[in-house]
C-alpha positions in Angstrom: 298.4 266.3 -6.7 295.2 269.0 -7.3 293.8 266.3 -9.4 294.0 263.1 -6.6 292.8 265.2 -4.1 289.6 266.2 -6.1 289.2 262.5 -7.0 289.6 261.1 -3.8 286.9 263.9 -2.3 284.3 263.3 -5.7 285.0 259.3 -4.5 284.3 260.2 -0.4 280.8 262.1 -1.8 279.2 259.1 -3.5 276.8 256.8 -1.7 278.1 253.0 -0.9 275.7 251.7 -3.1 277.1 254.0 -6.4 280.4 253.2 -5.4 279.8 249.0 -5.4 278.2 249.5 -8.7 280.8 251.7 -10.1 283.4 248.9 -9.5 281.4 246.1 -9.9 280.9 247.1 -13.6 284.8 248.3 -14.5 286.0 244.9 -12.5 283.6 242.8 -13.0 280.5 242.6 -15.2 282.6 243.8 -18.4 285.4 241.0 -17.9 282.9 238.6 -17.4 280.4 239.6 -20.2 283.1 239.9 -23.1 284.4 236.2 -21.8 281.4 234.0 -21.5 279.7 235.6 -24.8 283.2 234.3 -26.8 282.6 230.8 -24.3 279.1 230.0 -25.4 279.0 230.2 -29.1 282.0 227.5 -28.6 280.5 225.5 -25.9 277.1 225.3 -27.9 278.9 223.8 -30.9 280.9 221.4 -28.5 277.8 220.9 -26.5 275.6 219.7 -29.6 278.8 217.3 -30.9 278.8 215.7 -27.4 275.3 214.8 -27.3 274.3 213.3 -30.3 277.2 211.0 -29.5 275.7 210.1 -26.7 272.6 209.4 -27.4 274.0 207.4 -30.7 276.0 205.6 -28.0 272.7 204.6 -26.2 270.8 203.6 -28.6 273.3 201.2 -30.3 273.2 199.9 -26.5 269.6 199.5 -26.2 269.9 197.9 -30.1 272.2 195.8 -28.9 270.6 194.2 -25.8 267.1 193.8 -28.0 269.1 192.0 -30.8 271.2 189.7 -27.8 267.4 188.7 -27.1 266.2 188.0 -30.7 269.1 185.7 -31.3 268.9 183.4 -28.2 265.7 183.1 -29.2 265.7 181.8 -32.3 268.0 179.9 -31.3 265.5 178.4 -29.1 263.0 178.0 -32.1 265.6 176.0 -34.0 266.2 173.4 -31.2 262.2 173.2 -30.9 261.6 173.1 -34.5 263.8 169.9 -34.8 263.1 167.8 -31.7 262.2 164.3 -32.6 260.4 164.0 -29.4 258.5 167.1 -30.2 257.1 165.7 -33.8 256.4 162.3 -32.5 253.6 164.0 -30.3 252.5 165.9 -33.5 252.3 163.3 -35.8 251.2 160.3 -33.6 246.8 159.5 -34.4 245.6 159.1 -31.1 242.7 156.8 -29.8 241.9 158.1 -26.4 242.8 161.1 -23.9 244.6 158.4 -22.0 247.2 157.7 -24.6 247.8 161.6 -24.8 248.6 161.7 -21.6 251.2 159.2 -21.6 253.0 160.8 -24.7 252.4 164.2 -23.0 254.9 162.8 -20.1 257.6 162.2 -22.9 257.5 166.3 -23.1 258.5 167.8 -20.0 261.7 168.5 -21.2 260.0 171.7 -22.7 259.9 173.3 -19.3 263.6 173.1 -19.4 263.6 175.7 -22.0 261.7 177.8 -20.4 263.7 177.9 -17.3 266.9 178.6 -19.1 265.4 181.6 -21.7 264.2 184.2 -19.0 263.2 186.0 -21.9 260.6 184.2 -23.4 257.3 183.9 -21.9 255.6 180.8 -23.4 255.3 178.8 -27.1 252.9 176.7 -28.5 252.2 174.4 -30.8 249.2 175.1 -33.1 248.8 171.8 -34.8 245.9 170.4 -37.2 246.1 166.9 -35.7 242.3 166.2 -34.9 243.1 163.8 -32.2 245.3 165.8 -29.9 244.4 167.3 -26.3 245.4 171.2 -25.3 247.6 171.5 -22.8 250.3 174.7 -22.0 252.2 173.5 -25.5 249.7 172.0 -27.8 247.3 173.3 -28.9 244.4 172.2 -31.5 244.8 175.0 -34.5 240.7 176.5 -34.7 239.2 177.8 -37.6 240.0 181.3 -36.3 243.3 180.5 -35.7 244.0 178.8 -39.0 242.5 182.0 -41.1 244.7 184.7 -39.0 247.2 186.4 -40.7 250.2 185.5 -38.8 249.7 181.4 -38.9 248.9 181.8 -42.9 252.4 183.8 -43.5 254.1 180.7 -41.4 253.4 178.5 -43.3 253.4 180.5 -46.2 257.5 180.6 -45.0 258.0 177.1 -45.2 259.8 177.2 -41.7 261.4 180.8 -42.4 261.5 182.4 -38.9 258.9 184.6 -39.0 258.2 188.0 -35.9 255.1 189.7 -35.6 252.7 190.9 -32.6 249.6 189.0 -32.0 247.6 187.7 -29.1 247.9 184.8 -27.2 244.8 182.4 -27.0 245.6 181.3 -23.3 246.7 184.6 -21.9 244.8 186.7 -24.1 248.0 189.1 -23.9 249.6 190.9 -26.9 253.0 189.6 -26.9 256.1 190.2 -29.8 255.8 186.5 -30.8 258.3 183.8 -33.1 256.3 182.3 -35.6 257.6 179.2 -38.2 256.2 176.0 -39.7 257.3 172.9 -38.4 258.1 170.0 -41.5 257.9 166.3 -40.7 262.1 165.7 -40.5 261.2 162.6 -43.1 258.9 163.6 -45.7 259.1 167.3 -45.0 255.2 167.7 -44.5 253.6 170.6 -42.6 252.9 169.4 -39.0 252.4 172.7 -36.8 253.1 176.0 -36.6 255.4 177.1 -33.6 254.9 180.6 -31.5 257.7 181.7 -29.2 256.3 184.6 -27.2 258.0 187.5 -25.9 255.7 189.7 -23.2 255.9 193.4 -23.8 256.9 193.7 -20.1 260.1 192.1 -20.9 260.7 194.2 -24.2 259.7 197.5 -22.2 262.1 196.6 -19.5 264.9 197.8 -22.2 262.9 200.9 -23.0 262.4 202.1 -19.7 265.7 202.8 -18.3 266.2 205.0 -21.3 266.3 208.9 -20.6 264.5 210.1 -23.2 261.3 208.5 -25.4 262.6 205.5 -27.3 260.0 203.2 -29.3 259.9 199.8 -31.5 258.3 199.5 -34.7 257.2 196.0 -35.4 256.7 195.4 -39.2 255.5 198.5 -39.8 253.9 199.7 -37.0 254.6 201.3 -33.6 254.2 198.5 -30.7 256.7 199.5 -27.6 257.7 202.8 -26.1 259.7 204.1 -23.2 256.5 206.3 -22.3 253.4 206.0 -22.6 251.8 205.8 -26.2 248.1 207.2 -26.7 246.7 205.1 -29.4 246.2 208.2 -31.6 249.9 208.2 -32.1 250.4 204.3 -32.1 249.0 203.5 -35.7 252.2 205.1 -37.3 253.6 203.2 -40.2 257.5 203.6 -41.2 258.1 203.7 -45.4 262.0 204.8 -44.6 264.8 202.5 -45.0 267.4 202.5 -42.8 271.2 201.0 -42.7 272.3 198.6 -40.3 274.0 201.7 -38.1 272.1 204.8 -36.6 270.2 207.7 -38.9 269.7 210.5 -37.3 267.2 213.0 -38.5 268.1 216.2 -36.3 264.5 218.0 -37.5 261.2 216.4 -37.2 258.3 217.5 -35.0 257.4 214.7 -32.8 254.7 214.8 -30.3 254.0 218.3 -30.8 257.5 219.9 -30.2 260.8 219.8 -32.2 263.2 216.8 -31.7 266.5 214.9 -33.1 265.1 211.6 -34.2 267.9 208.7 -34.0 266.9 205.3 -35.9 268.3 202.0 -35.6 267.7 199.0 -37.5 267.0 196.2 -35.8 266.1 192.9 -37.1 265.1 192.7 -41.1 263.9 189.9 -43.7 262.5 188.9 -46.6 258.6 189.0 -44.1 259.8 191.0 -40.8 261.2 194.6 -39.8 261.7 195.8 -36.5 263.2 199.7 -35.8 264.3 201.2 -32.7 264.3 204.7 -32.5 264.7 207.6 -29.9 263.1 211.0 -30.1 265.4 214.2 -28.6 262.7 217.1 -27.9 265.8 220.2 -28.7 264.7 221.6 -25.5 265.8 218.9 -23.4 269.3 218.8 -25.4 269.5 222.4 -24.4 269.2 221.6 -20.6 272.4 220.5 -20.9 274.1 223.5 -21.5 273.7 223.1 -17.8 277.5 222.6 -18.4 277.7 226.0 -19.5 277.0 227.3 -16.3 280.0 225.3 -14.4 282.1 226.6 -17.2 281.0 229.4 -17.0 281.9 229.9 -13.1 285.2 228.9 -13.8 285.4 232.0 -16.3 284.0 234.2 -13.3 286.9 233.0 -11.0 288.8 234.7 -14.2 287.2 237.5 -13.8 287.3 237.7 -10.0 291.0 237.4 -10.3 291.0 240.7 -12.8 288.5 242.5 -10.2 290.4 241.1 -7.1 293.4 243.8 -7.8 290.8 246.8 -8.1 289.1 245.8 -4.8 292.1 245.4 -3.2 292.3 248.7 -4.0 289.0 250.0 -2.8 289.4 248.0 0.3 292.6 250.0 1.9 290.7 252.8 1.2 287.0 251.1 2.7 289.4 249.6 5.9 290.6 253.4 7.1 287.1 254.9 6.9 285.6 251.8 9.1 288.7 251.5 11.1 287.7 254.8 12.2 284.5 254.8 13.0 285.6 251.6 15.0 287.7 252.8 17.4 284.9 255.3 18.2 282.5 253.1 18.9 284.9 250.8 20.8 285.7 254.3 23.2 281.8 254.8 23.8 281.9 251.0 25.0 284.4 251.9 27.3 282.2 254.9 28.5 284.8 257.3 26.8 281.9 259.6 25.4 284.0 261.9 23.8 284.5 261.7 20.0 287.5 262.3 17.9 287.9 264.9 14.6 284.4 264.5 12.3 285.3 262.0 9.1 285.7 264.2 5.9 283.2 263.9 3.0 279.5 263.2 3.2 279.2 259.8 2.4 277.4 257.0 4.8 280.5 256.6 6.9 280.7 260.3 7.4 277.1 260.4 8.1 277.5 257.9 10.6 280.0 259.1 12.6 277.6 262.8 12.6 275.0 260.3 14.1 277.5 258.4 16.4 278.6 261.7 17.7 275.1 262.9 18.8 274.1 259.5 20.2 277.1 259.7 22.3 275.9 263.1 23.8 272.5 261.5 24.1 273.9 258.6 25.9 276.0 260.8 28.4 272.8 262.6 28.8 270.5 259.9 29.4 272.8 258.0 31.4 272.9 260.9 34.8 268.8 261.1 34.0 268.3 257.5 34.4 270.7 257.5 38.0 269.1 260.7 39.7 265.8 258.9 38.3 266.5 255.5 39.8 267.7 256.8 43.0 264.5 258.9 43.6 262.6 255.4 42.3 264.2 253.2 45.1 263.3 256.2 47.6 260.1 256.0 46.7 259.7 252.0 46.8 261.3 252.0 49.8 258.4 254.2 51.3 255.7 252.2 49.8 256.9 248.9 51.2 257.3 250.2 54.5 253.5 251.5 54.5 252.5 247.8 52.5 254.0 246.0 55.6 252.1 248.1 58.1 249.0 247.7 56.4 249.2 244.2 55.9 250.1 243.8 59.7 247.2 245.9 60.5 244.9 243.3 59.0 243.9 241.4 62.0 240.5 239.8 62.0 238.9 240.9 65.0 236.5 237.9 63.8 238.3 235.2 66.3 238.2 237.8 69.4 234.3 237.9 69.0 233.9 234.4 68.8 236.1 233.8 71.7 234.6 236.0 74.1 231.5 234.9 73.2 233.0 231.1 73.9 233.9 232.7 77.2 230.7 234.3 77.9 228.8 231.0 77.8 230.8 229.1 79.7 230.6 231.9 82.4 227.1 231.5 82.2 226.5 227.9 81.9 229.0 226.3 84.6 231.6 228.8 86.5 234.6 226.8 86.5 238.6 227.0 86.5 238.4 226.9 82.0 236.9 230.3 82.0 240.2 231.9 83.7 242.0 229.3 81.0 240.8 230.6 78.5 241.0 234.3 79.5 244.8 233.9 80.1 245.5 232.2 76.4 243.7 234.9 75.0 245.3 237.5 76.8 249.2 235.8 75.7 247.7 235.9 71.9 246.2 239.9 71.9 250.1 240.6 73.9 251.8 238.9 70.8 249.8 240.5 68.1 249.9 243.5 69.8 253.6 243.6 70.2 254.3 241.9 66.6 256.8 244.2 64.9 257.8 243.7 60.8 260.6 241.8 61.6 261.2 238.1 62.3 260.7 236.5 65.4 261.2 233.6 67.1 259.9 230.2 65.1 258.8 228.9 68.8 256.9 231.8 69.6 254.9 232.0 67.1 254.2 228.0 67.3 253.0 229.2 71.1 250.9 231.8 70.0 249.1 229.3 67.7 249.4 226.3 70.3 247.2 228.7 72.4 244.7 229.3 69.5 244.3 225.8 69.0 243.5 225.3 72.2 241.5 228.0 72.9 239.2 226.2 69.2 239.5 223.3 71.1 237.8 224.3 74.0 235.1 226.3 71.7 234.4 223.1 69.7 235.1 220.5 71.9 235.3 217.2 70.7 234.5 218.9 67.2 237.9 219.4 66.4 241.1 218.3 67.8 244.6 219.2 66.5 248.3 218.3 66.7 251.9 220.3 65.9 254.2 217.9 64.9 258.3 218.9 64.2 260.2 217.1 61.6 263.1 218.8 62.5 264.9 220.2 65.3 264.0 224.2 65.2 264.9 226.0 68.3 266.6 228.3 66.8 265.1 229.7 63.5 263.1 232.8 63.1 260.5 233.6 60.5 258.2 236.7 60.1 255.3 237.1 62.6 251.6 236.7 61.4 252.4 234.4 58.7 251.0 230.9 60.4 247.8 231.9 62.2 245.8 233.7 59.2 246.0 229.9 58.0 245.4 228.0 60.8 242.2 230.8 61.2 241.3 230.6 57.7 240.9 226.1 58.4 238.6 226.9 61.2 236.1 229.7 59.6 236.0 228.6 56.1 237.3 224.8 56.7 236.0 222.8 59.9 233.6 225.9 61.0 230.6 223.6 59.5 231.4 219.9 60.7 230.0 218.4 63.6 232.4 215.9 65.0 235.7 214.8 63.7 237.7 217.9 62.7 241.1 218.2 62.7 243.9 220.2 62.0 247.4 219.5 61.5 250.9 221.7 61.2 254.0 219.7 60.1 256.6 221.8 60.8 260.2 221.0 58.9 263.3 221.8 57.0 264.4 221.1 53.6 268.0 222.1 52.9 268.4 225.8 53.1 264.4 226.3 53.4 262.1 225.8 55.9 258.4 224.6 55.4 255.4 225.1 57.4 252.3 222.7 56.3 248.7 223.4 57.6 246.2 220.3 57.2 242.6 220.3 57.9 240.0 217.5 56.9 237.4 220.6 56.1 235.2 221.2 53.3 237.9 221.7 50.8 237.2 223.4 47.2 236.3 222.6 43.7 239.0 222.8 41.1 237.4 225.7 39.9 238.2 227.6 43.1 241.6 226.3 43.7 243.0 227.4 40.0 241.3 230.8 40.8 243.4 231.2 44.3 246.4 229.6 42.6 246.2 232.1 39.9 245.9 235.1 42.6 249.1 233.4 44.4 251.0 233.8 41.3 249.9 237.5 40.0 251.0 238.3 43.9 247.3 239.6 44.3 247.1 241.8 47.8 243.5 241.7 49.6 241.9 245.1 49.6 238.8 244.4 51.2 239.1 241.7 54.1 238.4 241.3 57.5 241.1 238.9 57.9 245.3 238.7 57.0 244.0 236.2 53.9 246.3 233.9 52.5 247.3 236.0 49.7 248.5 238.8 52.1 250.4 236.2 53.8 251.6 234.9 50.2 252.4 239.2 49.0 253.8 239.4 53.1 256.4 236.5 52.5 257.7 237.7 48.6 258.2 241.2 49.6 260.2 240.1 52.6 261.8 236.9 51.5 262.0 237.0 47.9 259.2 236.6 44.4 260.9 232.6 44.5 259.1 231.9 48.4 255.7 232.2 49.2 252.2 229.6 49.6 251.4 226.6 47.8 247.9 225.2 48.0 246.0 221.8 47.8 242.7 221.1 48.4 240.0 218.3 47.3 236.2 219.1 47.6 235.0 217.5 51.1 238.4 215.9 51.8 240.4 219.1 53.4 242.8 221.6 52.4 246.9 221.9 53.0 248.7 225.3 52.7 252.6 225.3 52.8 254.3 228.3 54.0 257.8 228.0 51.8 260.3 230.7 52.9 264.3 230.9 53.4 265.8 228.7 56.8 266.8 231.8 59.1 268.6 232.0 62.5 267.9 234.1 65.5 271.1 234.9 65.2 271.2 236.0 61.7 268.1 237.8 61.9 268.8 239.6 65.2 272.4 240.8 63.2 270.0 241.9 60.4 268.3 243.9 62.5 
């Protein structure tokens, strides 16, 4: 009992980490080792058995296909050699290019065969007669042709089928080509030598599917391969002997690397040889111990299996120590900040519950700093927006009470009439209004009277200058909306908008409701602003920029006036075209009287 306990508390002192690797190596590194060491010095034996056979298999494929298309092609040379037809045309003395013509159209039956043999490319002819035309099958044997090798072992052959590579005159391609002497089928005299050609597209066609690099030898001498052949390896001559299966030679250097070499006869005479063969490199037959690997896993699963029972193990004991330190964690969620008995040991787990413990006390801490903190914060906001809506109130631009007493002034002096008490009267119902204007709303109406009387009071400073009209889209009797919001715009059209025209001004306020919002649009046909200017206001309207310097209640204290009272979502939107006019919407929340006087 001594003993466990001082294993189980030598266990709780080790890291994580040492603890993985300790049983990582007893369950599963040595199973595994000891297993797929005795697994791959069988698999590589099995593995080098499976494939040379094959690639023995493919080759004898590939063999097979090439000899399927020697066969139907001498085949073809033996119905060509005999036709009657055929050595009429040879034999006949002709007198003009007329006559050859005619006996030419007994001989279109030779495009028949090459319809029906997809293999073959072309043949011809190669006759001595003097008096014959060329055409695509006869041909007039030159001096050149006559002294080349291959035409000289035709008829050496005496109609023996003959295969060699050489060049066609009309194509000029090198082809693998069917050569024999034709004989006169009644005195057996020589009459022509036939070529059946073979292009090298249609022999690499075999080669090409083929994984690894497979070539032909043609009497001798290397003529076709599966990849392509520098000629510094092409002149290579064959002196081995080889039986009608495979020979495989499984060590020859071949292109510069070790490789299995696999050769197969193919066609053999008394004149012709051909010899497929297929080159291995022994690196790429080791890629396939690729195999190994899938075995391999299976052989880990084995091993998993032997390691699952010692991790089950480890896993009872892992589960209590997290299990622990869970339900800790899950009573600090739940604001429970006090912590059980400290886990024994000093691994990471009991390390972390240390730490858990003193970030609950932080926590507990933090949390009455950041309330006493956040109620003196909203005390203090709450003062500073009190004194921001005061100042902003405060803001009035004495600039229109000049102006208008100075509009009053000269009328008084110009003609005394019944507009100068007018004018004195509107005046004295706006300074009452602003005057009394508290930072609460008020009723939508009277503030639409207040401005009705500064219109009319522009009106009567402009005269026919500027005229203007307040238009309601909907019924609003009854709403309220915060004072001083609607007249810094309407002032702002007159001094920076239709201050500067001399006839034709107007100014427009649509006044409507949209759902559970209420719009205010003021329109003027003014000066307007570049683009320049109207991204640079926009931008302000967005960082909720308050004027510091102004003689006015600007726009963007109306704009800072309506998101501190309303809400960041409400506020101004602006348009404006250079020398067309401006429109500023006022966008805020649709409010009763009612409401607002039960707000109050």
């Amino acid at each position: 009992m001594v003993y466990t306990d001082y294993m189980a508390l030598s266990f709780n002192n080790l890291k994580i980490r040492t603890k993985l690797m300790v049983l990582y190596v007893i369950a599963f590194l040595v199973p595994i080792a000891i297993i797929t060491v005795i697994m791959s010095f069988w698999l590589n034996y099995r593995l080098g058995e499976w494939q040379r056979r094959v690639s023995r298999a493919s080759i004898l494929q590939t063999a097979s296909l090439y000899q399927t298309m020697l066969r139907s092609t001498e085949a073809m040379s033996d119905s060509l050699f005999v036709n009657k037809t055929v050595q009429d045309t040879l034999l006949r003395h002709y007198t003009s290019a007329q006559e050859v013509y005619e006996q030419y159209a007994n001989t279109q039956f030779l495009d028949d065969f090459l319809r029906t043999n997809a293999d073959v490319a072309s043949f011809r002819y190669y006759t001595e007669n003097p008096t014959i035309l060329d055409n695509a099958y006869f041909i007039k044997a030159t001096d050149d042709i006559k002294n080349s090798l291959w035409y000289r072992q035709a008829i050496e052959s005496h109609g023996n089928i003959l295969w060699t590579m050489k060049v066609d005159n009309i194509s000029h391609k090198k082809m693998l080509s069917l050569v024999r002497a034709v004989h006169s089928r009644s005195d057996n005299s020589f009459i022509a030598v036939l070529s059946i050609n073979i292009a090298a597209e249609t022999v690499l066609r075999l080669l090409h599917n083929l994984e690894y690099e497979t070539l032909i030898a043609v009497n001798g001498k290397l003529e076709f391969s599966s990849h392509d052949l520098p000629d510094s390896r092409r002149p290579l001559f064959l002196s081995q002997t080889f039986s009608d299966d495979v020979t495989t030679v499984n060590d020859i250097d071949w292109n510069g690397e070790r490789s299995a070499a696999l050769f197969c006869r193919l066609y053999e005479d008394r004149a012709s040889t051909m010899v497929l063969m297929q080159f291995i490199p022994r690196q790429v037959m080791r890629m396939t111990t690729l195999q190994t690997v899938i075995i391999c896993l299976l052989i880990m699963a084995s091993g998993a299996a032997i390691s699952a029972l010692l991790l089950v193990l480890f896993s009872h004991y892992f589960e209590r120590r997290v299990s622990y330190i869970d339900n800790e964690i899950k009573k600090i969620v739940q604001n429970d900040f006090e912590t059980g008995p400290r886990l024994t040991g000093s691994d990471e787990f009991a390390q972390m519950f240390d730490q858990l413990t003193k970030t609950s006390s932080n926590i507990k801490t933090l949390i009455d700093e950041v309330y006493r903190h956040k109620i003196s914060q909203e005390q203090l906001l709450s003062r500073q927006n009190d004194i921001r809506f005061k100042m902003l109130a405060s803001q009035i631009n004495p600039h229109f009470l000049f102006n208008t007493l100075e509009t009053i002034r000269m009328q008084a002096i110009a003609d005394s009439n019944k507009d100068v008490a007018y004018t004195i009267k509107l005046l004295a119902k706006i300074l009452r209004h602003n005057l009394d204007v508290a930072e609460h709303p008020v009723s939508l109406m009277e503030e639409i009277d207040v401005i009705s009387n500064y219109l009319e009071i522009q009106h009567l400073r402009f005269a026919s200058r500027v005229s203007y009209a307040i238009m309601f889209l909907s019924p609003v009797k009854d709403v309220a909306i915060l004072p001083l919001l609607i007249q810094p715009l309407v002032e702002n059209s007159f001094s920076h908008g239709l201050e500067s025209r001399t006839k034709d001004g107007f100014i427009y306020i649509l006044v409507d409701t949209e759902g559970d919002e209420l719009t205010i649009s003021v329109k003027d046909n003014g000066c307007g602003m570049t683009q320049q200017q109207l991204q640079s206001l926009t931008q302000k309207l967005e960082m909720n920029t308050v004027e510091t310097v102004s003689t006015s209640i600007g726009m963007l204290n109306v704009n800072q006036r309506i998101k501190l009272f309303y809400g960041k979502q409400y506020g101004l939107h602006i348009e404006s075209q250079l020398d067309k006019g401006t429109t500023v919407t006022i966008r805020v929340p649709l409010m009763r009287l009612q409401e607002a006087t039960e707000n109050d």
